[in-house]
C-alpha positions as CSV (number, residue, x, y, z in Angstrom):
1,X,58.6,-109.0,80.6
2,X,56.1,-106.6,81.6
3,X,53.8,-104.0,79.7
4,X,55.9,-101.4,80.6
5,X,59.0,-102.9,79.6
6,X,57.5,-104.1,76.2
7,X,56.3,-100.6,75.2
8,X,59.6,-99.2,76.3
9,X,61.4,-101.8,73.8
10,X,58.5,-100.9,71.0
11,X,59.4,-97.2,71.3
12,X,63.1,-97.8,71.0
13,X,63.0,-100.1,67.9
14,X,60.5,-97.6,66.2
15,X,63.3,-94.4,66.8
16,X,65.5,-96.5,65.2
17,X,63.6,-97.3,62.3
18,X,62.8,-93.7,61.7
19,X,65.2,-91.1,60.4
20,X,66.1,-88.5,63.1
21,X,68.4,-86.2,60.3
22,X,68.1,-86.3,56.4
23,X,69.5,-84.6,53.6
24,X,69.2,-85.3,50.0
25,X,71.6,-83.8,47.2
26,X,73.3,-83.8,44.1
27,X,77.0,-84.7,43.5
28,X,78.1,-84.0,40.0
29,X,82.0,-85.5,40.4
30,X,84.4,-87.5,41.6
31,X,85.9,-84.8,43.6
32,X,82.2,-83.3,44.9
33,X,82.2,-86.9,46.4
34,X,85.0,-86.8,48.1
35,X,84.4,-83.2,49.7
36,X,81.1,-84.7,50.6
37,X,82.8,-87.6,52.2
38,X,85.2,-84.5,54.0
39,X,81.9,-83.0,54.9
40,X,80.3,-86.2,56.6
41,X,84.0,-87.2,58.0
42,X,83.3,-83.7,60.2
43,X,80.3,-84.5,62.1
44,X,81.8,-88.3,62.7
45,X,83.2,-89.3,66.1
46,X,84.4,-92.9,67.3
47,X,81.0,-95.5,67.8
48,X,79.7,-94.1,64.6
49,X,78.4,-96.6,61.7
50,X,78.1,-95.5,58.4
51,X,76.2,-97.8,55.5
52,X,76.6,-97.1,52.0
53,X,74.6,-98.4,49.1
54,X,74.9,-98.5,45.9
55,X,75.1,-99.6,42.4
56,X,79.0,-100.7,41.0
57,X,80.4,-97.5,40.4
58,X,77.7,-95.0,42.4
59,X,80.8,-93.8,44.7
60,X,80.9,-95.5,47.8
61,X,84.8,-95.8,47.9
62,X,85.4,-92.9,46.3
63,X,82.9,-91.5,49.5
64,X,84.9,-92.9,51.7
65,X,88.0,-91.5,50.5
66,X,86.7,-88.3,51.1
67,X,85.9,-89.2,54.8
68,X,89.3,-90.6,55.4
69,X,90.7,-87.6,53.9
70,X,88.8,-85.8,57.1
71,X,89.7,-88.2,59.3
72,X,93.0,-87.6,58.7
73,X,93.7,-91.5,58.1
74,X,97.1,-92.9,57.0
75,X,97.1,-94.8,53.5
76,X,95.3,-94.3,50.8
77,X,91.8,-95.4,51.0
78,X,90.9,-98.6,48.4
79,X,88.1,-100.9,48.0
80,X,88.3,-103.7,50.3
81,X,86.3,-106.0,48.3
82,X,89.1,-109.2,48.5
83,X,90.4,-108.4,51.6
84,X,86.9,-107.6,52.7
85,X,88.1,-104.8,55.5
86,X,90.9,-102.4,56.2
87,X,91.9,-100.4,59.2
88,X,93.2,-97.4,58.4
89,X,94.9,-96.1,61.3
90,X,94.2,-92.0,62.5
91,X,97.5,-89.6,62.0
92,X,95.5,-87.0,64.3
93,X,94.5,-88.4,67.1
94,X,91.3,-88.9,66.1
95,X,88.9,-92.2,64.9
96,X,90.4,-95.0,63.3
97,X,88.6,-95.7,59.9
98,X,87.5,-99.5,59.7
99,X,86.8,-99.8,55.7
100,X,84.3,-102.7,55.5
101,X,83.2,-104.3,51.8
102,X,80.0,-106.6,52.5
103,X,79.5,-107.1,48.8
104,X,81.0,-111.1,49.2
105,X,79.3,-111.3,52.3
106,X,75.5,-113.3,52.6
107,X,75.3,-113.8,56.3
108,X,75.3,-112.3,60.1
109,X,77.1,-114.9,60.6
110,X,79.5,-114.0,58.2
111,X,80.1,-110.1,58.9
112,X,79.9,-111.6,62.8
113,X,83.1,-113.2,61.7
114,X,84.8,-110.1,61.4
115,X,84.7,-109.3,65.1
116,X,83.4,-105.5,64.1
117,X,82.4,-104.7,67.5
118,X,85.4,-105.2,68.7
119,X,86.8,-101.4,67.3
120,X,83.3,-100.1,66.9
121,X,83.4,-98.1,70.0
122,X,87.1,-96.4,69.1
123,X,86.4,-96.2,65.6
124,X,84.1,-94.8,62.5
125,X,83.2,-98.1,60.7
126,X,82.3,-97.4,57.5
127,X,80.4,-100.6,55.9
128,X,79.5,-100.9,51.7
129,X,76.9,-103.4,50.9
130,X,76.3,-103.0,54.1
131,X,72.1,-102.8,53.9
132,X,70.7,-105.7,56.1
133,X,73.3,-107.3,57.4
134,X,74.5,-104.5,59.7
135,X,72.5,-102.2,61.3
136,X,72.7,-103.8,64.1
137,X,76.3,-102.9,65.5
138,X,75.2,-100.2,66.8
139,X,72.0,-98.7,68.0
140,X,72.4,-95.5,66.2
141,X,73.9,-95.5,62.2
142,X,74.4,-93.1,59.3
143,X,72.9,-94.5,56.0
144,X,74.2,-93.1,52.7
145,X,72.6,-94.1,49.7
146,X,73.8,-93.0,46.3
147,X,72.0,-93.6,42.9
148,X,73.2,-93.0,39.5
149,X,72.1,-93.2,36.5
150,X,71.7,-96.1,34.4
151,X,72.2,-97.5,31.3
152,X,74.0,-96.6,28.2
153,X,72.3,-95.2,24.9
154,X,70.8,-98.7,24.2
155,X,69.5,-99.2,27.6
156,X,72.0,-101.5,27.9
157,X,73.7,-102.1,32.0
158,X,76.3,-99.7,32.9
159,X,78.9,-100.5,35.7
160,X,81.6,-98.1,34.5
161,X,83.4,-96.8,37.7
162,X,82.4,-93.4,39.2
163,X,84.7,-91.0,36.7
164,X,83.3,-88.1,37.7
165,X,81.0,-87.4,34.6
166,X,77.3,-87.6,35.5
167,X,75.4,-86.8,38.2
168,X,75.3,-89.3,41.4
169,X,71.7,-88.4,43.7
170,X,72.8,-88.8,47.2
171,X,70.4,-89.6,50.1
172,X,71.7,-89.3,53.8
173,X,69.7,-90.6,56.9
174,X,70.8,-90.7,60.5
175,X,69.1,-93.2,63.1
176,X,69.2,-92.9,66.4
177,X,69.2,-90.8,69.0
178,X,73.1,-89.7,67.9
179,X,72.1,-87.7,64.8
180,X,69.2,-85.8,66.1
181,X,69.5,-82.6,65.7
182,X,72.9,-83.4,63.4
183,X,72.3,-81.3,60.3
184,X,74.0,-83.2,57.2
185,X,75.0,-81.3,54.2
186,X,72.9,-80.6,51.7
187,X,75.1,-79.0,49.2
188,X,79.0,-79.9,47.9
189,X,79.3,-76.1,46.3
């Protein structure tokens, strides 16, 4: 491999490591989420990645429901944590939406199982737990993380599902050459 080639390769990796669009808000409901998700499912075209992260209960289904709702995707979006993915089939014409759940999954070899490639090109794959394990579908990805406060009034854990109550802090990143110059949302009002 020569020089050339090498700092070619160097280049590329480091634009992917680095953000190229970022936003960073707060979502106060259930139903901000989903508009969010709404929001996001409007700058989304088939190829594109999406990984969520976050604690049980931060909103990464109920996210997603609010980017199938803008897909305009038949059924009713779930978590696909025992079936591990769904495909939920565009009423539009547009994207499919492949729902994936990584949360069982420890591998690449594992989430290579899944064949994800295979409808990455015609489809938004959307992929919770997804941190670490697959990034590397495509060379371009949207990364999603959403925090929420924890604890109860002892300190003790808190996994209570999203209900809309308290305030989820929502970080959005594009990599890649596909989301620069993307502007995200920044607001849900």
């Amino acid at each position: 491999m020569s020089g050339a080639h090498r700092a070619e390769q160097a280049e590329q990796a480091a634009r992917r490591a680095a953000p190229t669009a970022r936003a960073q808000l707060v979502v106060p409901t259930a139903e901000a989420m989903r508009v969010l998700g709404a929001r996001l499912a409007l700058l989304l075209r088939a190829g594109d990645l999406a990984v969520l992260t976050g604690d049980l209960g931060a909103g990464k289904t109920t996210l997603t429901q609010g980017m199938g709702t803008g897909l305009g995707v038949r059924e009713m979006i779930t978590s696909p944590t025992f079936v591990i993915a769904r495909v939920h089939p565009s009423l539009v014409g547009g994207p499919d939406l492949v729902h994936v759940d990584a949360y069982r999954l420890g591998t690449l070899a594992e989430v290579d199982d899944l064949d994800l490639d295979a409808s990455l090109d015609r489809s938004v794959t959307v992929v919770e737990w997804g941190k670490g394990l697959v990034e590397d579908l495509a060379p371009d990805r949207l990364e999603v993380l959403i925090r929420r406060p924890r604890g109860d009034a002892d300190g003790g854990a808190d996994v209570a599902p999203f209900d809309g109550d308290e305030n989820r802090y929502v970080s959005i990143c594009g990599y890649g050459a596909r989301w620069e110059g993307v502007s995200l949302p920044t607001s849900v009002a």
